[in-house]
Every structure is written in structure tokens, then in C-alpha cells.
OpenMM code with the backbone's topology and positions (N, CA, C; nanometers):
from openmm import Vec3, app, unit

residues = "UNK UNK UNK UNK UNK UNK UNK UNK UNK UNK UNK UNK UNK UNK UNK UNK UNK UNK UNK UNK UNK UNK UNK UNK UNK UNK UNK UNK UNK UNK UNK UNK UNK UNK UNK UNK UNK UNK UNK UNK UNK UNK UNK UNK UNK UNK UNK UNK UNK UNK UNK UNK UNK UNK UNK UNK UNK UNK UNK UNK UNK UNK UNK UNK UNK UNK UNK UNK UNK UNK UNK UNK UNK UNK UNK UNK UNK UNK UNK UNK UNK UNK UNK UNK UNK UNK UNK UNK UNK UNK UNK UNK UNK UNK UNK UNK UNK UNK UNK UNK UNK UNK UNK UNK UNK UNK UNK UNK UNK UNK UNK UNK UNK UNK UNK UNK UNK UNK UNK UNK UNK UNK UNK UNK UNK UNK UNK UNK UNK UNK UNK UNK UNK UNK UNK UNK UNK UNK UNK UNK UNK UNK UNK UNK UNK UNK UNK UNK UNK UNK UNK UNK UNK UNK UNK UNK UNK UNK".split()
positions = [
    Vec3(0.0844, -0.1169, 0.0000),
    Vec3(0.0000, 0.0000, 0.0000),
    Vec3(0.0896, 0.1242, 0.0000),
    Vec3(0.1028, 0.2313, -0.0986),
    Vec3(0.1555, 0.3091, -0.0911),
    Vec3(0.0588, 0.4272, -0.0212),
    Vec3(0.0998, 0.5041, 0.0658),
    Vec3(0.0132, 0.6291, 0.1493),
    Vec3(0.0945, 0.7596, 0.1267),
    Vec3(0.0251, 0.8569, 0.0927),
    Vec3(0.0760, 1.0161, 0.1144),
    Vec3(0.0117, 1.1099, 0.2173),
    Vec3(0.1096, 1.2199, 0.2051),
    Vec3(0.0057, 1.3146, 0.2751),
    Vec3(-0.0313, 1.4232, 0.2230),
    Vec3(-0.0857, 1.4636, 0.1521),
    Vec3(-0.1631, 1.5956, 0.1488),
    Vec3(-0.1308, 1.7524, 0.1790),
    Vec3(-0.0889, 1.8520, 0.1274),
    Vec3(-0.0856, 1.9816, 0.1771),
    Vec3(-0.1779, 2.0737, 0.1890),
    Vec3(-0.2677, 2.0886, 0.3017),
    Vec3(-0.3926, 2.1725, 0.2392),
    Vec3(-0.3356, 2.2773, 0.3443),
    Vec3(-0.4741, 2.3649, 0.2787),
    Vec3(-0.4287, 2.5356, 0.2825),
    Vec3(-0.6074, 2.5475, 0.3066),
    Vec3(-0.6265, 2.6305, 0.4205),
    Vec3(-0.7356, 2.6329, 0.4128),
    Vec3(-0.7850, 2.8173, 0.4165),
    Vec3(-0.9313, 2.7952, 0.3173),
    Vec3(-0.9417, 2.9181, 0.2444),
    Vec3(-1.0699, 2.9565, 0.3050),
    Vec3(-1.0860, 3.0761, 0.3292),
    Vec3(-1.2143, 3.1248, 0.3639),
    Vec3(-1.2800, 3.1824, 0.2513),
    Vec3(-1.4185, 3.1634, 0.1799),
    Vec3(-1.4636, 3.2342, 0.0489),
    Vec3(-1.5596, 3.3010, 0.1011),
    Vec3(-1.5236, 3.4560, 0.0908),
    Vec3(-1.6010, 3.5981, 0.1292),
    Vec3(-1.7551, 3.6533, 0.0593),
    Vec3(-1.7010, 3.5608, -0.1153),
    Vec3(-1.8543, 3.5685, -0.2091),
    Vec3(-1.7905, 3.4993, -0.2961),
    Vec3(-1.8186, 3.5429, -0.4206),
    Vec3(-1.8130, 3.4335, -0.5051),
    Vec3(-1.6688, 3.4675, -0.6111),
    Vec3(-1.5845, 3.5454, -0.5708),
    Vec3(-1.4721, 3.5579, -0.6231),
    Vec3(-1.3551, 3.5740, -0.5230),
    Vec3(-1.3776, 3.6060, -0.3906),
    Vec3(-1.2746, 3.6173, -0.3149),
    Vec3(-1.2303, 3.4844, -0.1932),
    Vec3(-1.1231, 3.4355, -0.2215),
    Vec3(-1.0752, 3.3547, -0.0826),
    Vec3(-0.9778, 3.4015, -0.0197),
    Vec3(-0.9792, 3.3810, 0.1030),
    Vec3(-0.9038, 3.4605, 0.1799),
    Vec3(-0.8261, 3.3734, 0.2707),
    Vec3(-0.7313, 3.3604, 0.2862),
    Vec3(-0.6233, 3.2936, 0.3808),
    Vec3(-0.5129, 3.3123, 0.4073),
    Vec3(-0.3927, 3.2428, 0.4526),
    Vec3(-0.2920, 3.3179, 0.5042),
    Vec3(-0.1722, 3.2323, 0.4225),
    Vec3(-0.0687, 3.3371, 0.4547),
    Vec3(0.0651, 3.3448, 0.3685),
    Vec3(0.1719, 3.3609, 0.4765),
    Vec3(0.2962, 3.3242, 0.4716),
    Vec3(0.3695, 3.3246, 0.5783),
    Vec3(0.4991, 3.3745, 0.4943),
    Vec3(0.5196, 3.5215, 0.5882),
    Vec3(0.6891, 3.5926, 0.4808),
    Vec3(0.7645, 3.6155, 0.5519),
    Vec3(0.8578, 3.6248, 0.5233),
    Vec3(1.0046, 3.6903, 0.5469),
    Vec3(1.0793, 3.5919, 0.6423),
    Vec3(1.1733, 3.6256, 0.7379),
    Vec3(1.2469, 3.6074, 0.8215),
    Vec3(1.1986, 3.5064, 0.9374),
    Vec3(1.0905, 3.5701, 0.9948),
    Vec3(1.0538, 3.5134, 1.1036),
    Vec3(0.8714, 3.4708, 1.0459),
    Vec3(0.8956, 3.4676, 0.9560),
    Vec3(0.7892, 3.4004, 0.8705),
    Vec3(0.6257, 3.4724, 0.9366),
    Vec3(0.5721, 3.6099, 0.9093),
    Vec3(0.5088, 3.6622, 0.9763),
    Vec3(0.3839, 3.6209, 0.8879),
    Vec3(0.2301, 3.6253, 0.9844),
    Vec3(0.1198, 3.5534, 0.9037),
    Vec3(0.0560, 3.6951, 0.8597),
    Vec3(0.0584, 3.6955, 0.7225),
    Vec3(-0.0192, 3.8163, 0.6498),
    Vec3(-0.1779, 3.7348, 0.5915),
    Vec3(-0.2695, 3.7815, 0.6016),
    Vec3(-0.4050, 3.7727, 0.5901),
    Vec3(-0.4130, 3.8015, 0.4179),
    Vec3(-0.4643, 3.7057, 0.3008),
    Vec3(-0.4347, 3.7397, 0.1607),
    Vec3(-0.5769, 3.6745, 0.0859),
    Vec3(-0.5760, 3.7540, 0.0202),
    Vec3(-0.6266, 3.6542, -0.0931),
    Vec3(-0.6026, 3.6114, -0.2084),
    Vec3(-0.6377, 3.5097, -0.2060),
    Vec3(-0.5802, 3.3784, -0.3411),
    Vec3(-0.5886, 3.4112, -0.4098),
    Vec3(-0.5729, 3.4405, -0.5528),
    Vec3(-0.6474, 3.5096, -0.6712),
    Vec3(-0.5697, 3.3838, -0.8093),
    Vec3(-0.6612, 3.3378, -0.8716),
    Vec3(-0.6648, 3.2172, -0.9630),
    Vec3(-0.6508, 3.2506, -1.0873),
    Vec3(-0.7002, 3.4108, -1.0897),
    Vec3(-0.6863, 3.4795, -1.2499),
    Vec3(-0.5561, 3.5159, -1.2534),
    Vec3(-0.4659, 3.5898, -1.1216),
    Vec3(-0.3661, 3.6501, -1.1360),
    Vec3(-0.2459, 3.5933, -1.1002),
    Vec3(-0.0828, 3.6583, -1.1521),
    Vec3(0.0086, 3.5805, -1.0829),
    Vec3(0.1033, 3.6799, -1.0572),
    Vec3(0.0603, 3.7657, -0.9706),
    Vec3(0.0741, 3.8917, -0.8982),
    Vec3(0.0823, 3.8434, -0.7504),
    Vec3(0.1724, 3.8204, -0.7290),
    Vec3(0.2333, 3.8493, -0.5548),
    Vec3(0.2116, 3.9828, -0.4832),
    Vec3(0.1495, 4.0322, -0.3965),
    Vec3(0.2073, 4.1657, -0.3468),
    Vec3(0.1659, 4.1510, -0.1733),
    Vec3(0.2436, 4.1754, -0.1171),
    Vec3(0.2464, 4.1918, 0.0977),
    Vec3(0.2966, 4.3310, 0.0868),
    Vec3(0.1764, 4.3817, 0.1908),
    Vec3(0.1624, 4.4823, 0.2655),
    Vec3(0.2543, 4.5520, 0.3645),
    Vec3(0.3626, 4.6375, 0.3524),
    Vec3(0.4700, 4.6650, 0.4061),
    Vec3(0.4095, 4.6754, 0.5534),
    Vec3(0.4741, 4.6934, 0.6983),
    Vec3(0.4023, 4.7145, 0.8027),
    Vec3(0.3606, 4.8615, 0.7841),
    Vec3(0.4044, 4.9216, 0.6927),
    Vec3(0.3762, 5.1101, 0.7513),
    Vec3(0.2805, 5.1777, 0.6089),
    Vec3(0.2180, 5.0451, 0.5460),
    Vec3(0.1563, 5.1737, 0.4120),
    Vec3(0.0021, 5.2259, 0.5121),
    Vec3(0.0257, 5.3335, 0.4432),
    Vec3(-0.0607, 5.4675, 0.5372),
    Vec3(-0.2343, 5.3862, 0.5602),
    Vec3(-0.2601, 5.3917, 0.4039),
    Vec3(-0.4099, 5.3820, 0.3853),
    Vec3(-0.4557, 5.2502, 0.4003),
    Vec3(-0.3631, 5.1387, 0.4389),
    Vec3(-0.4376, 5.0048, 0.4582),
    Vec3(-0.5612, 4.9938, 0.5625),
    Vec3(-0.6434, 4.9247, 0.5000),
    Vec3(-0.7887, 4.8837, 0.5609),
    Vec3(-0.7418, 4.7835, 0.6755),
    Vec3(-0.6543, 4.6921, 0.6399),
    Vec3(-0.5938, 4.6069, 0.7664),
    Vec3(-0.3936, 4.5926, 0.8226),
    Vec3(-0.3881, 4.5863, 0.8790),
    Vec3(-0.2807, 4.6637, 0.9416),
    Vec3(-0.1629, 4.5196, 0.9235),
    Vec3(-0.0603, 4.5287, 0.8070),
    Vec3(0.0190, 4.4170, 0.7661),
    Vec3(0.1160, 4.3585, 0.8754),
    Vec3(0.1863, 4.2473, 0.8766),
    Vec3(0.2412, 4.2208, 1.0017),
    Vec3(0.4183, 4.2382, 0.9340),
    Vec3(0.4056, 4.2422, 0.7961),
    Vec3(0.5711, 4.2516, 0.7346),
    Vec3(0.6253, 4.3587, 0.7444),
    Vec3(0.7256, 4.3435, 0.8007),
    Vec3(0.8527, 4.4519, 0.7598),
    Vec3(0.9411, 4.4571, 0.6970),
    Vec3(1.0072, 4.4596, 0.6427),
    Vec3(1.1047, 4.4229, 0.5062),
    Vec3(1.2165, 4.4292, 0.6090),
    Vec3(1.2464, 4.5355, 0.6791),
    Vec3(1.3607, 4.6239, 0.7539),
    Vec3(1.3862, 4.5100, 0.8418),
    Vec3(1.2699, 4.4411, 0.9089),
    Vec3(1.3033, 4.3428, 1.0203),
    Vec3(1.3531, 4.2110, 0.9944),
    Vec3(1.3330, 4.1765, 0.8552),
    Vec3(1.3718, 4.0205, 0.7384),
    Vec3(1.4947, 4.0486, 0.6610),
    Vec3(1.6087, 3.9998, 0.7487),
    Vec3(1.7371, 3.9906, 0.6756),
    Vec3(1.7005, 3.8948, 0.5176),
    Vec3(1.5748, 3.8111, 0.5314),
    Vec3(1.6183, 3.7579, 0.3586),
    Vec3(1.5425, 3.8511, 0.2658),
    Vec3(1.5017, 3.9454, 0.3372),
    Vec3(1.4377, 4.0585, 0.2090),
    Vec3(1.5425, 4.0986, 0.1608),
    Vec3(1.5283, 4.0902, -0.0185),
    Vec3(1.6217, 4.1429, -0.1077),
    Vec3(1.5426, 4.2408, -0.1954),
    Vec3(1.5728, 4.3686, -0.2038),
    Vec3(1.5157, 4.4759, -0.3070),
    Vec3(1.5393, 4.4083, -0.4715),
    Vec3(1.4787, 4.4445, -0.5140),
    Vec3(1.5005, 4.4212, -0.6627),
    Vec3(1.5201, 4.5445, -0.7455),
    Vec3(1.6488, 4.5482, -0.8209),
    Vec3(1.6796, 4.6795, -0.8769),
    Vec3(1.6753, 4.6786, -1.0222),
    Vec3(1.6327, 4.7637, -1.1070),
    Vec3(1.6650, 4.8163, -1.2658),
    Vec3(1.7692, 4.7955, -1.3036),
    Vec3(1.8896, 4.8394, -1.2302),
    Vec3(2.0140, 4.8446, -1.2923),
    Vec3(2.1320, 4.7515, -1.2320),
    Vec3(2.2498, 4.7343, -1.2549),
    Vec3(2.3103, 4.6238, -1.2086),
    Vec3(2.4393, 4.7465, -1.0764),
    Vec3(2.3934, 4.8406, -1.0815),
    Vec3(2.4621, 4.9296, -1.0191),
    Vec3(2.3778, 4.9464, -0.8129),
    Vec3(2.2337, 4.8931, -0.8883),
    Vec3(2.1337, 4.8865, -0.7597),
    Vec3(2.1296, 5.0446, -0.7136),
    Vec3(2.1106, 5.1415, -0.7708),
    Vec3(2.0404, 5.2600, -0.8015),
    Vec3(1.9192, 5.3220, -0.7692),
    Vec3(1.9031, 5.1933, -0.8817),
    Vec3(1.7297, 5.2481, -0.9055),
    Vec3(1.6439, 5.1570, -0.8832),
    Vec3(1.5993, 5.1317, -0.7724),
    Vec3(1.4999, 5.0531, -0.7316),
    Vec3(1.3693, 4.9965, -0.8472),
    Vec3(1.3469, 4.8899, -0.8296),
    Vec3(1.2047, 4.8818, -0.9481),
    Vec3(1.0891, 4.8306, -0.8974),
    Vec3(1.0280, 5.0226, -0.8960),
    Vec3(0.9040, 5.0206, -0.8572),
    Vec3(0.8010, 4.9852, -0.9963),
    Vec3(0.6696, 4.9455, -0.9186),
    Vec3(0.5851, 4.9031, -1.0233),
    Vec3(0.4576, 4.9093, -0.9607),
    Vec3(0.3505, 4.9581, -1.0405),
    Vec3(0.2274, 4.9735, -0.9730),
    Vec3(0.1698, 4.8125, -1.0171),
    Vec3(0.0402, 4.7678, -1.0033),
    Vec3(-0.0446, 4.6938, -1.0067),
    Vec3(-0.1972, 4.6733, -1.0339),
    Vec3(-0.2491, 4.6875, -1.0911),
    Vec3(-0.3769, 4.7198, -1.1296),
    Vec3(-0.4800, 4.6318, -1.1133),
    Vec3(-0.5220, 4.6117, -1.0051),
    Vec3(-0.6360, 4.4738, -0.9747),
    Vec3(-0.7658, 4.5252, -1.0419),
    Vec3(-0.7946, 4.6686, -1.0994),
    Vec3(-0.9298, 4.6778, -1.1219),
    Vec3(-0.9859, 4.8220, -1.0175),
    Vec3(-1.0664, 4.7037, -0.8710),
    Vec3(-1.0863, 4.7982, -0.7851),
    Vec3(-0.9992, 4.9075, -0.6945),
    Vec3(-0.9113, 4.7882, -0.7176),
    Vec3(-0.7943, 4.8704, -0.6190),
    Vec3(-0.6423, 4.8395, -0.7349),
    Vec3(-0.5481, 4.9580, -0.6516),
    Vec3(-0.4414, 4.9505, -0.7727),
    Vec3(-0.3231, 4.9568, -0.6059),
    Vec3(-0.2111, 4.8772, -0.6443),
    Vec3(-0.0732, 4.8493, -0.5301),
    Vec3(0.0135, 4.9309, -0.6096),
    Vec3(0.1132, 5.0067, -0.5179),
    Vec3(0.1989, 5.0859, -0.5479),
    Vec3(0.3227, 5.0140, -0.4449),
    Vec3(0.3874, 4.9992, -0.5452),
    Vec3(0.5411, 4.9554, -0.4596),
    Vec3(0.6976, 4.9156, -0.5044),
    Vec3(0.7321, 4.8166, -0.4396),
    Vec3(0.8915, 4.7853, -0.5008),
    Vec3(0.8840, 4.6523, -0.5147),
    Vec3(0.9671, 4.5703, -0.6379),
    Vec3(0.9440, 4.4423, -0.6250),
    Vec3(1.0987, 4.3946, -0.5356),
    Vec3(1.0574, 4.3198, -0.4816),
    Vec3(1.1280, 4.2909, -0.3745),
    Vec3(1.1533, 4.0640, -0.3929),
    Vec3(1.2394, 3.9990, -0.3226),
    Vec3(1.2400, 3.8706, -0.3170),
    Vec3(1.2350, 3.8174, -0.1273),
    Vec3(1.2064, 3.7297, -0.0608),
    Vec3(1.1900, 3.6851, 0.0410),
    Vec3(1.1222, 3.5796, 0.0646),
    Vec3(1.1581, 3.4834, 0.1852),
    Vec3(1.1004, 3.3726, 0.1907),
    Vec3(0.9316, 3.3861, 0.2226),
    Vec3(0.8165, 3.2298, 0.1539),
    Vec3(0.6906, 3.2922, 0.1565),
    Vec3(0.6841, 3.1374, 0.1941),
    Vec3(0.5368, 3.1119, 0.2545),
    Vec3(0.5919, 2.9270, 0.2712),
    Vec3(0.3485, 2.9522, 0.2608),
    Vec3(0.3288, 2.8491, 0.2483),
    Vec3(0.1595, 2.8668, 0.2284),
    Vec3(0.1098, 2.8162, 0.3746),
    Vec3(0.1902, 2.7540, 0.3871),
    Vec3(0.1255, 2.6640, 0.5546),
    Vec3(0.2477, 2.6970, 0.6629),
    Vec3(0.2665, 2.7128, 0.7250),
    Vec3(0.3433, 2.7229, 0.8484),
    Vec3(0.3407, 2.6082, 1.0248),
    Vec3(0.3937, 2.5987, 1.0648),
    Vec3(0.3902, 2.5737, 1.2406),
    Vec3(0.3302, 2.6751, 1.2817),
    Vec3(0.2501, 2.6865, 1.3780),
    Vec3(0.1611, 2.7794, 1.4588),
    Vec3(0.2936, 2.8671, 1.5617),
    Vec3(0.3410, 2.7461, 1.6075),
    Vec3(0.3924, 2.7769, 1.7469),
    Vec3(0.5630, 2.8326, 1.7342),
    Vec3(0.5823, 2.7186, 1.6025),
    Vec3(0.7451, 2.7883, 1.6177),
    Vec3(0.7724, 2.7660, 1.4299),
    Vec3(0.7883, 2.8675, 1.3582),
    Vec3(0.7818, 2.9065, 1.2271),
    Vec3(0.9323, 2.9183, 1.2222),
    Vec3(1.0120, 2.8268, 1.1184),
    Vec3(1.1657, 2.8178, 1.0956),
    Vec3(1.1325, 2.7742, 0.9307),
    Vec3(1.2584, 2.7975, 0.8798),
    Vec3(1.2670, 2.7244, 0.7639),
    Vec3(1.1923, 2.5602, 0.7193),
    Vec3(1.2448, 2.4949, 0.8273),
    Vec3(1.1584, 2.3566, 0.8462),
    Vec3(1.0315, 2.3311, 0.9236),
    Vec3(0.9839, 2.3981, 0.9417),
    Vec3(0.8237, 2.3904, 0.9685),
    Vec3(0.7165, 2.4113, 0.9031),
    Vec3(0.7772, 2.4704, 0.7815),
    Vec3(0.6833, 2.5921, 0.6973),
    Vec3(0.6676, 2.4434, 0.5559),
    Vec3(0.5617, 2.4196, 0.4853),
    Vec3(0.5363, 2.3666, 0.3638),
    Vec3(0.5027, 2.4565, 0.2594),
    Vec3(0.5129, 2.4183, 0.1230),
    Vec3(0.4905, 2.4713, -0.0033),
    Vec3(0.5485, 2.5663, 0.0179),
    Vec3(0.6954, 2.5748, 0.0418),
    Vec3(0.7473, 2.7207, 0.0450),
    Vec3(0.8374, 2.7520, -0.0616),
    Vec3(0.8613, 2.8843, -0.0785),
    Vec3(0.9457, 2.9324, -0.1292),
    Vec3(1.0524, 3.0498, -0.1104),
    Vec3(1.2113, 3.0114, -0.0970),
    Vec3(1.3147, 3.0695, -0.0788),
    Vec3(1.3457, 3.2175, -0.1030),
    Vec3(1.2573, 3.2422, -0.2612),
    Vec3(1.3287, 3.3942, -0.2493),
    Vec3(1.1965, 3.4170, -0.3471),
    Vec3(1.1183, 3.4403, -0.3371),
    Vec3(0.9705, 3.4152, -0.4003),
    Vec3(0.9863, 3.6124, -0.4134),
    Vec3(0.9685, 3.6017, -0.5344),
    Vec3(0.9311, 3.7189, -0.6212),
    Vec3(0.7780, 3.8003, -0.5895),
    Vec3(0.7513, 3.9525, -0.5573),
    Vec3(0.6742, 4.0122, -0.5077),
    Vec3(0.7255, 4.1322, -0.4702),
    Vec3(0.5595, 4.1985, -0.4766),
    Vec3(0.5810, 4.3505, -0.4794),
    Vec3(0.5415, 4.3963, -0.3174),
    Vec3(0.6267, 4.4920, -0.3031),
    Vec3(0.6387, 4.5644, -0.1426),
    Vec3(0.5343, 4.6215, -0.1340),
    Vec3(0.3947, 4.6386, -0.1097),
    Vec3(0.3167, 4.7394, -0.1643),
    Vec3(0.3526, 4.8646, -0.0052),
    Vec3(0.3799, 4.9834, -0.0884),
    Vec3(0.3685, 5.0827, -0.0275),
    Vec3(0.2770, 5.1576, -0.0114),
    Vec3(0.1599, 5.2030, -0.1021),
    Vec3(0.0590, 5.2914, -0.0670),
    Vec3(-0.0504, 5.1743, -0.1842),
    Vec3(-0.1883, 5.1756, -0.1517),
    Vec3(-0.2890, 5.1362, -0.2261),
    Vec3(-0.3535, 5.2660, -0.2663),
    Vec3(-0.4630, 5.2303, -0.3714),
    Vec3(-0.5546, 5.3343, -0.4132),
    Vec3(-0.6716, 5.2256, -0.3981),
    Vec3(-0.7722, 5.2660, -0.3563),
    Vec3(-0.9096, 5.2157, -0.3588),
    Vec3(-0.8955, 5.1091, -0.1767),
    Vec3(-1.0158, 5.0525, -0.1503),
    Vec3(-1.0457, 4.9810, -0.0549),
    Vec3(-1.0079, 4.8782, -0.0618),
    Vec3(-0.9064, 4.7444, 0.0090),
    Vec3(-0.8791, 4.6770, 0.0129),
    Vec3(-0.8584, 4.5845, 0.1590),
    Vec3(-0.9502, 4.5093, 0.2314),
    Vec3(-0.9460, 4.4150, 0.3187),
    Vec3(-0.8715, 4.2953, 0.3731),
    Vec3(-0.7447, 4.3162, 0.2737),
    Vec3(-0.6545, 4.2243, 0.3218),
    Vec3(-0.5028, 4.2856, 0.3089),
    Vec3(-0.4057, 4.1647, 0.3297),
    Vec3(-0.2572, 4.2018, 0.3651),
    Vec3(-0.2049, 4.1951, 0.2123),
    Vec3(-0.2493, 4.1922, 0.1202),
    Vec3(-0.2078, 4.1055, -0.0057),
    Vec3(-0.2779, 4.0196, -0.0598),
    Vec3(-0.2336, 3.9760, -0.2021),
    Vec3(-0.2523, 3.8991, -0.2968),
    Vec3(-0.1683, 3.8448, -0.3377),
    Vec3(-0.2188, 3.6677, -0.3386),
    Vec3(-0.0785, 3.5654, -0.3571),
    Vec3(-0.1801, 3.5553, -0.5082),
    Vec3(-0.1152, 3.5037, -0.6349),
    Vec3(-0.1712, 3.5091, -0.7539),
    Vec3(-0.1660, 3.3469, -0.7706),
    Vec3(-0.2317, 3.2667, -0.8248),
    Vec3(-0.2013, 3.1033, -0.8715),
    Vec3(-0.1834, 3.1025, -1.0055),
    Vec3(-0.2164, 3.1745, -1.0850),
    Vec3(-0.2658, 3.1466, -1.1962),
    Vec3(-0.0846, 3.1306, -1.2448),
    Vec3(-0.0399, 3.0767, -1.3464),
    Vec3(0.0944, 3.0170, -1.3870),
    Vec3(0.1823, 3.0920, -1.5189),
    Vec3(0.0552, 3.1753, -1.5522),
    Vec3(0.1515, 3.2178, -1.6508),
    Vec3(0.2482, 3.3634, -1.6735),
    Vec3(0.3318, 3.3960, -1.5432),
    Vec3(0.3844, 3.5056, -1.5244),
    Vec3(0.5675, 3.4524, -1.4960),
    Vec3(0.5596, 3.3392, -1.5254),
    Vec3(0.6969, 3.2279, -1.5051),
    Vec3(0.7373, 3.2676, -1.3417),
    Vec3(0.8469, 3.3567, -1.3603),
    Vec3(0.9434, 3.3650, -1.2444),
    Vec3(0.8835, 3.4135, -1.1691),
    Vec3(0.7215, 3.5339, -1.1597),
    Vec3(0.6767, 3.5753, -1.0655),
    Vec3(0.5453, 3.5062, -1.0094),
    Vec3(0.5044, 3.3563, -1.0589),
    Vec3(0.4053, 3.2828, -1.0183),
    Vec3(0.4446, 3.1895, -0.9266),
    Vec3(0.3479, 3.1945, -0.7914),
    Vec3(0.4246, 3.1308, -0.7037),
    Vec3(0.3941, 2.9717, -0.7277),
    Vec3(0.3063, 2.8762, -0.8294),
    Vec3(0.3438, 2.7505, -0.8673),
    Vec3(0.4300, 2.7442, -0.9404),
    Vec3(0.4931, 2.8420, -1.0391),
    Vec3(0.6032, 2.8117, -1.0997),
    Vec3(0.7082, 2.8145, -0.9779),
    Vec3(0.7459, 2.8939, -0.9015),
    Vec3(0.8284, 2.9137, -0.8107),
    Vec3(0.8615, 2.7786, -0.7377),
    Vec3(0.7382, 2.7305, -0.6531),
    Vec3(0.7290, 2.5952, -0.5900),
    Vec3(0.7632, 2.4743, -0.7156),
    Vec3(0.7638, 2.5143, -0.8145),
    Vec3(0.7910, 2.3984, -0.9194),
    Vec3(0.9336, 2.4094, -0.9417),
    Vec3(1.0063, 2.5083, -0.9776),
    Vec3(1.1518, 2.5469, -1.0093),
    Vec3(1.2386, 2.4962, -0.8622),
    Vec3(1.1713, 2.5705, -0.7359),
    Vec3(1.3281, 2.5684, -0.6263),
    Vec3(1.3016, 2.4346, -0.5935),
    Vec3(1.1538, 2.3208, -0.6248),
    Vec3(1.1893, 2.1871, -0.5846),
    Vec3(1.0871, 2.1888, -0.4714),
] * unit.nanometer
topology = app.Topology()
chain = topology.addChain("A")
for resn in residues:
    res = topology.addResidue(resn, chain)
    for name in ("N", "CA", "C"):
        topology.addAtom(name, app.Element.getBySymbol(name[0]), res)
């Protein structure tokens, strides 16, 4: 008899397009509140300090030694900012790399506790939003953005 186990992720659905659940980033692997989004493959977490958030993010970039900025130039200059356009609401920020894992340990969150993770998972810093938005972020599923989709990601580091 061969047996496995399963990785589930469990999702809360708000109506009939939004699920909402949690994401685990950076350093000390902090739980940001997100929703899933199946159309998109748009990463973006909520810096701890953008002004106008509806809910108050738990990331700090400053406090996660594996946060890496992502720059334009090979001189690291010029930061590369990029807005985001969901529609209702639009993310303003920096794309940035850091560890993201989908499931975590409750009690003690390390590199080895965390499943479906990823090492240096591609995503935007969001610094300021425009419009109303109820969560910490948007993790994207959908696959076709290569290096910035987090199943391609979980498929590439293994």
C-alpha cells in the first residue's frame, strides 16, 4: 500500500470571487491575511507602515534579513518600482524577493516547519494602495507570469 500526505491550505470564500487565507513571509515568517487570486500571478504583501491600509500588515522588510530589493540596474540605483492594477484597487510599490511558505507551524515558524514554500519568491512591497482593500495582499495562482508565479516558483526551487 503506498500512502501520502496531502498539503492543504485552508481558504475562507467571502462571495463568489474572493478567498481569503494566510501566507507566511520573510524572516521570522510573519502571518499576512491574503487573498488567493486564480486569475492573477501577482504576488504583493503589505509593508508594516503603508498609510491607507484597511488592515494593518504584520511585514517589515527592515526586520527580514532575507528581504532582497530588486533593482533596474546592475549598479542597484534604481529601485524597481511598479504599480499593479487589480481593477478595484491599484498596489503601489517595489518588487522585492523573500522567503513565503503557504502553511506554516503555529507555534514555532523556521525554515523547516513551513510547507509549499518558497526561498526567495518574487513580489511587490506594496507601499501605498488606491481604492479599498481588506486584506494584507494577494498571492496570484494562476501560472503564466513564469518567475513571478508562485506555482512556478514551488515547481523550479523543488
Amino acid at each position: 500500500m503506498v500512502q501520502g500526505q496531502a498539503n492543504l491550505i485552508k481558504l475562507h470564500a467571502a462571495n463568489i470571487v474572493d478567498y481569503f487565507g494566510h501566507v507566511y513571509v520573510g524572516e521570522h515568517y510573519r502571518d499576512e491575511r491574503v487573498i488567493y487570486d486564480t486569475a492573477s500571478s501577482w504576488i504583493t504583501i503589505d509593508d508594516i507602515n503603508v498609510p491607507n491600509a484597511d488592515l494593518v500588515s504584520n511585514y517589515d522588510h527592515i526586520d527580514s534579513t532575507s528581504a532582497t530589493p530588486v533593482y533596474e540596474d546592475d549598479d542597484k540605483t534604481e529601485p524597481s518600482m511598479i504599480d499593479v492594477n487589480f481593477g478595484t484597487y491599484i498596489f503601489e510599490g517595489q518588487q522585492y524577493t523573500d522567503k513565503m511558505c503557504l502553511t506554516q507551524n503555529m507555534n514555532d515558524r523556521t525554515d523547516y516547519t513551513g510547507r509549499l514554500c518558497v526561498r526567495n519568491m518574487p513580489f511587490v512591497l506594496v507601499t501605498g494602495i488606491i481604492g479599498s482593500f481588506a486584506a494584507n495582499g494577494v498571492v496570484g495562482l494562476a501560472p503564466h507570469m513564469h518567475d513571478k508565479s508562485y506555482i512556478n516558483q514551488l515547481y523550479m526551487q523543488g
